[in-house]
C-alpha positions as CSV (number, residue, x, y, z in Angstrom):
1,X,119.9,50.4,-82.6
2,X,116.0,50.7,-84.0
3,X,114.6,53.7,-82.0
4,X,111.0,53.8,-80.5
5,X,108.4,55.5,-82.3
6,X,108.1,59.7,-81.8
7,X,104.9,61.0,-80.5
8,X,103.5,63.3,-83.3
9,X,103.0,66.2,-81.1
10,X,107.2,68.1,-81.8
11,X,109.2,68.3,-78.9
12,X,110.6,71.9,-77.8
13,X,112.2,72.3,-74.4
14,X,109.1,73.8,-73.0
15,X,107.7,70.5,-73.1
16,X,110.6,68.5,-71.6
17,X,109.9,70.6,-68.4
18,X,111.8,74.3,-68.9
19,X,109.9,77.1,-69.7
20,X,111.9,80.1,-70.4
21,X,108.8,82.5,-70.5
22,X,108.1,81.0,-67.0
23,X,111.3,81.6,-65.9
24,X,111.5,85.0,-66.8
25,X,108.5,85.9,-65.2
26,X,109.1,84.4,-61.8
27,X,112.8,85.8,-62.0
28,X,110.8,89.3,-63.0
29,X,108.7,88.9,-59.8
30,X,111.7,87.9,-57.7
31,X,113.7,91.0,-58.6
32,X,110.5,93.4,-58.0
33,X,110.8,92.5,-54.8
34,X,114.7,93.2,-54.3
35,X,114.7,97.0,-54.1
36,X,118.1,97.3,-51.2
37,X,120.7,99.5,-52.3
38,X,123.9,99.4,-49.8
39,X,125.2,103.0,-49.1
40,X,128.6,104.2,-50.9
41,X,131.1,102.9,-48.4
42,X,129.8,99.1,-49.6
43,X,131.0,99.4,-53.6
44,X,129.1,100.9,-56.1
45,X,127.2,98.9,-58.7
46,X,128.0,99.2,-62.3
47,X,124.9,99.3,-64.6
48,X,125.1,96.5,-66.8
49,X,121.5,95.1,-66.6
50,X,121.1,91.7,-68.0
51,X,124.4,91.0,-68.4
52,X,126.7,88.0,-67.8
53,X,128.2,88.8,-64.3
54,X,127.6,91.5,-61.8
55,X,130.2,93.8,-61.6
56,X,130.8,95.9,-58.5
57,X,133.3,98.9,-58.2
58,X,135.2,99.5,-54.8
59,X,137.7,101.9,-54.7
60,X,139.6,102.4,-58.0
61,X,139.5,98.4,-58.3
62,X,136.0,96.8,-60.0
63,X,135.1,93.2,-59.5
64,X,133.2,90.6,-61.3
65,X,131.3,87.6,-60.1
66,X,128.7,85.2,-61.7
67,X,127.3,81.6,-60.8
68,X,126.0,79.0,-62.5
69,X,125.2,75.1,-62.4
70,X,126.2,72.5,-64.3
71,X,122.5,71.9,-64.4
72,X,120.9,68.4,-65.3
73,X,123.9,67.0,-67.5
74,X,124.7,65.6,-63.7
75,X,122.0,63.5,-64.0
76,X,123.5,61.6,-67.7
77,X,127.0,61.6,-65.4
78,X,125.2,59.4,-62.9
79,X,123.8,57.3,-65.5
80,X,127.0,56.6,-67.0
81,X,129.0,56.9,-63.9
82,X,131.5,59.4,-65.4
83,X,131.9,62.7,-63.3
84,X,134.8,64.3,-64.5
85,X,133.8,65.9,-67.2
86,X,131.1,67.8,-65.2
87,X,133.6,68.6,-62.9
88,X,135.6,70.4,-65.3
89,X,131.9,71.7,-66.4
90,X,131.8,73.9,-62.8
91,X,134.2,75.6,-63.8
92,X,133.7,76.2,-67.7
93,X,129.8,77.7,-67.1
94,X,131.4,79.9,-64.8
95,X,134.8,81.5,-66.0
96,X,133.2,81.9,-69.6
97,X,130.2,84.0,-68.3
98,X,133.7,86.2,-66.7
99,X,134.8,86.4,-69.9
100,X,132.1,87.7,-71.4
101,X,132.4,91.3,-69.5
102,X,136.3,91.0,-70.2
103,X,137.6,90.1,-66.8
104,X,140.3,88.2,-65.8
105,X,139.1,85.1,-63.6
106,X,140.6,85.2,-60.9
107,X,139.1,82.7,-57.9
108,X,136.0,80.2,-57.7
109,X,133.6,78.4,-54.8
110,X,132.2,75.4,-55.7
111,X,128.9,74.0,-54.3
112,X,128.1,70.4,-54.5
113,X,124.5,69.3,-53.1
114,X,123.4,65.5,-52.4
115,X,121.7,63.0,-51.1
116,X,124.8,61.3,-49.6
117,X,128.6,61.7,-50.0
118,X,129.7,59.4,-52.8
119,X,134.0,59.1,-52.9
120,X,134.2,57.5,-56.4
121,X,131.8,60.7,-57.8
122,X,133.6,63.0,-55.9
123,X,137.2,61.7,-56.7
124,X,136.4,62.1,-60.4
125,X,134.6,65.6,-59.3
126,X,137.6,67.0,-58.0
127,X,139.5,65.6,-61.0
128,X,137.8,67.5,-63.4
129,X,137.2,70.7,-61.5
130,X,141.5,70.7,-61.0
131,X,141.5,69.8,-64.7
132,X,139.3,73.0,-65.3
133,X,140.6,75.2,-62.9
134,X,144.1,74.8,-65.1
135,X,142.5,75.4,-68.3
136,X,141.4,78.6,-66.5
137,X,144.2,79.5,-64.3
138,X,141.8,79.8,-61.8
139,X,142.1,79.2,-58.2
140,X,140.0,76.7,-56.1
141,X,139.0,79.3,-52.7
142,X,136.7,76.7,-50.5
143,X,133.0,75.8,-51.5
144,X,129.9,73.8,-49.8
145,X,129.1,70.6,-49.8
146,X,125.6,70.0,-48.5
147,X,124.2,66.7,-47.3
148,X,120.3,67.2,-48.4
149,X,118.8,64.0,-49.1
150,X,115.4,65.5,-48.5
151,X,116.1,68.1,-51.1
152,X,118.0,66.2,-54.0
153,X,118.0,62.4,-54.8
154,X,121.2,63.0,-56.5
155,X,123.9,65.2,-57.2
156,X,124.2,68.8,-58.0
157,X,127.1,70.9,-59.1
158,X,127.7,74.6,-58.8
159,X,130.0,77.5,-57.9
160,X,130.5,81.2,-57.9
161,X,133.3,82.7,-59.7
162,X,134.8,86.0,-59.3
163,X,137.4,88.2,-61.6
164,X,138.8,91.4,-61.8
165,X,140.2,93.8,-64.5
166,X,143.8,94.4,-64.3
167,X,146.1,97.9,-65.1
168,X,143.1,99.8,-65.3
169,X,141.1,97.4,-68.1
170,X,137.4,98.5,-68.8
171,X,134.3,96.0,-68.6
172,X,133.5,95.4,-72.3
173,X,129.6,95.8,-72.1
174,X,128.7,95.8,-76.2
175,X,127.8,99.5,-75.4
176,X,130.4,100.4,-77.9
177,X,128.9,98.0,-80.5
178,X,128.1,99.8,-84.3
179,X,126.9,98.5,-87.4
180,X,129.8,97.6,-89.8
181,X,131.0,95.6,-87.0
182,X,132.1,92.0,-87.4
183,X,130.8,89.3,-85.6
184,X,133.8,86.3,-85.2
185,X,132.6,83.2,-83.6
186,X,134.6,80.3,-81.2
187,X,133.7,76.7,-82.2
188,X,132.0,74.8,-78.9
189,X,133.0,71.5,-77.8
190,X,129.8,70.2,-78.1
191,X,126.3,70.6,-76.1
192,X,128.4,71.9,-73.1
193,X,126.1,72.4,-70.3
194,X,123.1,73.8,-71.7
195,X,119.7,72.2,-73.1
196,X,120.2,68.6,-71.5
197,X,116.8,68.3,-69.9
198,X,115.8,68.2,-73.5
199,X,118.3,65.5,-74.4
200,X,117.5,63.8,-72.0
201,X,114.0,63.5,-72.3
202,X,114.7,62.6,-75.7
203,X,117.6,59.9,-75.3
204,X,115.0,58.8,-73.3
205,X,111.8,58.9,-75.4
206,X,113.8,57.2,-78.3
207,X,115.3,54.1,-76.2
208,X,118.5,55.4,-77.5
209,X,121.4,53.4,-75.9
210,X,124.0,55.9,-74.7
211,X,127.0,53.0,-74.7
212,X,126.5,52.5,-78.8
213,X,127.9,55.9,-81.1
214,X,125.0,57.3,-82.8
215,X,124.7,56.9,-86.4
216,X,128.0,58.5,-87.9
217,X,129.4,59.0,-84.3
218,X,132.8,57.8,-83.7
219,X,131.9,57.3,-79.9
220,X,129.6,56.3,-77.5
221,X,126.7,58.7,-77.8
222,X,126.7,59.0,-73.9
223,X,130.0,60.2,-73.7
224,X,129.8,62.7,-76.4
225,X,127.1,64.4,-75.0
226,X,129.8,64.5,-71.7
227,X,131.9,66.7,-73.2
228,X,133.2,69.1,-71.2
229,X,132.3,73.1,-72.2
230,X,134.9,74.2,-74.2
231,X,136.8,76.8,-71.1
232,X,137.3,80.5,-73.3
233,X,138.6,82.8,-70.4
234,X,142.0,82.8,-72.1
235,X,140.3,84.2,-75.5
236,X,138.5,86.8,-73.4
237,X,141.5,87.8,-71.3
238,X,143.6,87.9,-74.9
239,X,141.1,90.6,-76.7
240,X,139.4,92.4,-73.8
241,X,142.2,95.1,-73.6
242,X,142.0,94.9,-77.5
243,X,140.5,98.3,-79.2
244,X,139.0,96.1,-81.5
245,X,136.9,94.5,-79.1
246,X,133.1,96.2,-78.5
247,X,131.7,93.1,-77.5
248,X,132.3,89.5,-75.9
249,X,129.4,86.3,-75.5
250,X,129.4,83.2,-74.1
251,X,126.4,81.3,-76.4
252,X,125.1,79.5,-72.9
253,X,121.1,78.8,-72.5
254,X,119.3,80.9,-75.1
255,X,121.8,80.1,-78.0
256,X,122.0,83.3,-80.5
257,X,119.5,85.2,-78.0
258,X,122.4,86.2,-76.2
259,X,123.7,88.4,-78.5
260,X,121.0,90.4,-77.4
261,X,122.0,91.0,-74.4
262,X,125.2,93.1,-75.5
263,X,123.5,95.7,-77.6
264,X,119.6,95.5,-78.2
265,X,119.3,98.8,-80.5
266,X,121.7,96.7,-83.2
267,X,120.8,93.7,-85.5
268,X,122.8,91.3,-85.5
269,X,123.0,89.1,-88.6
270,X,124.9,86.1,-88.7
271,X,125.0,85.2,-92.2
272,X,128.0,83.0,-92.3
273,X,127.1,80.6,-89.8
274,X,129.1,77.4,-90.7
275,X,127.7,74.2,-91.0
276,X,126.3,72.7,-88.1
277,X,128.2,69.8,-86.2
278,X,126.3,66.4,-86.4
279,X,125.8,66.2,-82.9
280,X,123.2,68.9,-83.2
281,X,121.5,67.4,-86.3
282,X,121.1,64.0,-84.5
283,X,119.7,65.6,-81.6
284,X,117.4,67.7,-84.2
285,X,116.4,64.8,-85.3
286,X,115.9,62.4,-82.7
287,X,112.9,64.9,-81.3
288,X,112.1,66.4,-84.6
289,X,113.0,69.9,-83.4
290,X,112.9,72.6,-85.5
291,X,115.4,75.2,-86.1
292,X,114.2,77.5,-84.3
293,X,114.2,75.5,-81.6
294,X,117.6,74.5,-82.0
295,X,119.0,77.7,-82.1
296,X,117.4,79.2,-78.9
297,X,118.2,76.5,-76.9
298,X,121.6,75.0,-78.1
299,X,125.0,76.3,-79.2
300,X,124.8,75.0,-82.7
301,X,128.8,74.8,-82.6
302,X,129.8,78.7,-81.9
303,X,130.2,78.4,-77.6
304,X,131.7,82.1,-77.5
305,X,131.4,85.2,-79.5
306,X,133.6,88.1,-80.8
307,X,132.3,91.7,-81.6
308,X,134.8,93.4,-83.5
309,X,135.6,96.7,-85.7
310,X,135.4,95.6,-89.3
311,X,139.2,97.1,-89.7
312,X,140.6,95.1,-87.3
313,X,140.1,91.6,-88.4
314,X,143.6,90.3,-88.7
315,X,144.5,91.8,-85.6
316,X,141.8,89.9,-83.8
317,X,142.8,86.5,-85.7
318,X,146.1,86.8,-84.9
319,X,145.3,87.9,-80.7
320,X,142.9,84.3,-80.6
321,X,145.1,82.4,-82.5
322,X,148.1,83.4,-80.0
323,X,145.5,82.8,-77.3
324,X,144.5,79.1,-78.1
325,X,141.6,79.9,-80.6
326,X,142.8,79.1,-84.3
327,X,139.8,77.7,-84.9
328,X,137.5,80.9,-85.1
329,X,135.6,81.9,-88.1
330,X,133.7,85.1,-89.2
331,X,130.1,84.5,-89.1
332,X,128.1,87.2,-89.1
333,X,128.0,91.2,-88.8
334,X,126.0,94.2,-87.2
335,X,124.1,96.8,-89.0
336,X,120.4,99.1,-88.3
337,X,117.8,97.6,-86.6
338,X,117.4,94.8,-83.2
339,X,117.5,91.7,-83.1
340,X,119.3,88.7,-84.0
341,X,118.7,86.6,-87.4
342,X,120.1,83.5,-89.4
343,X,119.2,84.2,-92.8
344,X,120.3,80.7,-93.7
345,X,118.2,79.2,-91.6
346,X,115.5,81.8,-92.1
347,X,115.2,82.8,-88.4
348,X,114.9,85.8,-86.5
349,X,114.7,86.6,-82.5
350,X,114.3,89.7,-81.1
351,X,114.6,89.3,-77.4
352,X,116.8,87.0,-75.0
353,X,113.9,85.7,-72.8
């Protein structure tokens, strides 16, 4: 498989058609404009700006709930026909963002948008969403499916997830975060659901042919990029009621930038990031990205990660083992300062936009 030649000018996702700077500024000037507060007898909000779900107190009981999209990796199912594997996706970009306050998922409402109802796409749809909802012990409450040809000219996936936090369980919000803490991370499954505009545009771009594995690949390229997100609600379920646990992160859009949003007067070094999957290096590659690049838009192989007191390391490996996570490593720790870095790599973010 020769690939066409690359433009000089570097790809980045900003140039395959997401701007995250643009983003946050229309989102800024959205939520300017949302100034309703409910009176008391509605719930009470909790304060956790900029965090992974919203989490709303009634009573003595508090509730989480969070959406998401599977986002353009519907458009590479369509190409390849294959839709289970973003079903299971709807629920994965969902449940994970739940774990990353430390609830316990609990119920989910699918959306599906498009053009026209397909049964072969939604037979495998529903496959993988009951494959996911499984993984996640979660339970399918109703959804949407909206006929919208003049919206969409193909099919989008979504849903809205909702969890709660059992015998009295606190959110985990990073706010207990310190330096000396130790930063564990969950290997991903590959690109999930995040940054596929990008690969796209650059499968595309390169005349790669998604039916042929890529060079070292054991499968076709198409269908490794399909791989479901890794689900992690059992791992945040397992170590939220942990002491050792200050602070939980699912590595979605925005790669290591998320760490930010847990604690933003810490630095958070990750100096024992391990070796990047291939995967990621091909797709470096492919659009001569550079690591920066890589790292604020993909996963780079850690989907979810750990905040832990430096004391209780063996408790924690012991607690994600039990829960279905031998795999984790160590790879990084906290101390003085903001930010996040990867001194390997010789990078360093300091915000999450």
């Amino acid at each position: 498989m020769a690939p066409s030649p690359r433009t000089d000018r570097p790809w980045t996702y900003a140039r395959s058609g997401v701007d995250r700077s643009q983003v946050s500024s229309a989102l800024g000037v959205l939520l300017n404009e949302v100034t309703y507060r409910p009176p008391p007898s509605a719930g009470r909000l909790v304060d956790a700006p900029g965090h992974y779900a919203g989490l709303l107190r009634i009573g003595r009981e508090t509730i989480a709930v969070t959406t998401d999209t599977v986002g353009t990796k519907t458009k590479l199912a369509a190409e390849l026909g294959r839709w289970e594997e973003v079903g299971e996706d709807i629920v994965g970009v969902n449940v994970n963002d739940l774990a990353s306050v430390g609830a316990r998922t609990a119920g989910l409402v699918d959306t599906i948008l498009c053009p026209r109802p397909d049964p072969e796409a939604f037979r495998g749809i529903g496959r993988g969403l009951n494959r996911g909802l499984r993984l996640a012990r979660c339970s399918l409450l109703g959804g949407e499916t909206a006929v919208v040809p003049e919206i969409v000219d193909g099919i989008d996936l979504g849903a809205t997830a909702f969890g709660f936090f059992p015998r009295g369980r606190r959110p985990v919000l990073g706010a207990t975060i310190r330096p000396g803490d130790r930063v564990i991370g969950i290997p991903s499954s590959g690109v999930h659901a995040n940054g596929l505009t990008l690969v796209r545009r650059l499968l595309k771009e390169r005349s790669v042919d998604l039916l042929r594995p890529r060079a070292g690949g054991d499968r076709p390229v198409g269908e490794e990029i399909l791989t479901p997100t890794r689900i992690y609600s059992g791992v945040g379920d397992a170590l939220a009621e942990a002491p050792a646990a200050h602070g939980l992160a699912h590595l979605s859009g925005g790669g290591v930038r998320n760490l930010v949003r847990l604690h933003p007067r810490v630095a958070f070094v990750l100096d024992r990031w391990p070796e990047v999957p291939p995967l990621f290096r091909w797709i470096q590659q492919l659009g001569g990205l550079s690591d920066e690049e890589m790292f604020q838009t993909f996963n780079m192989g850690i989907g979810f990660i750990l905040v832990v007191g430096s004391t209780r390391l063996a408790e924690t490996r012991r607690r994600l083992a039990r829960a279905g996570a031998p795999d984790a490593v160590e790879i990084g720790h906290v101390q003085r300062g903001s930010g996040v870095s990867v001194p390997a790599y010789g990078l360093s973010f300091e915000g999450y936009s």
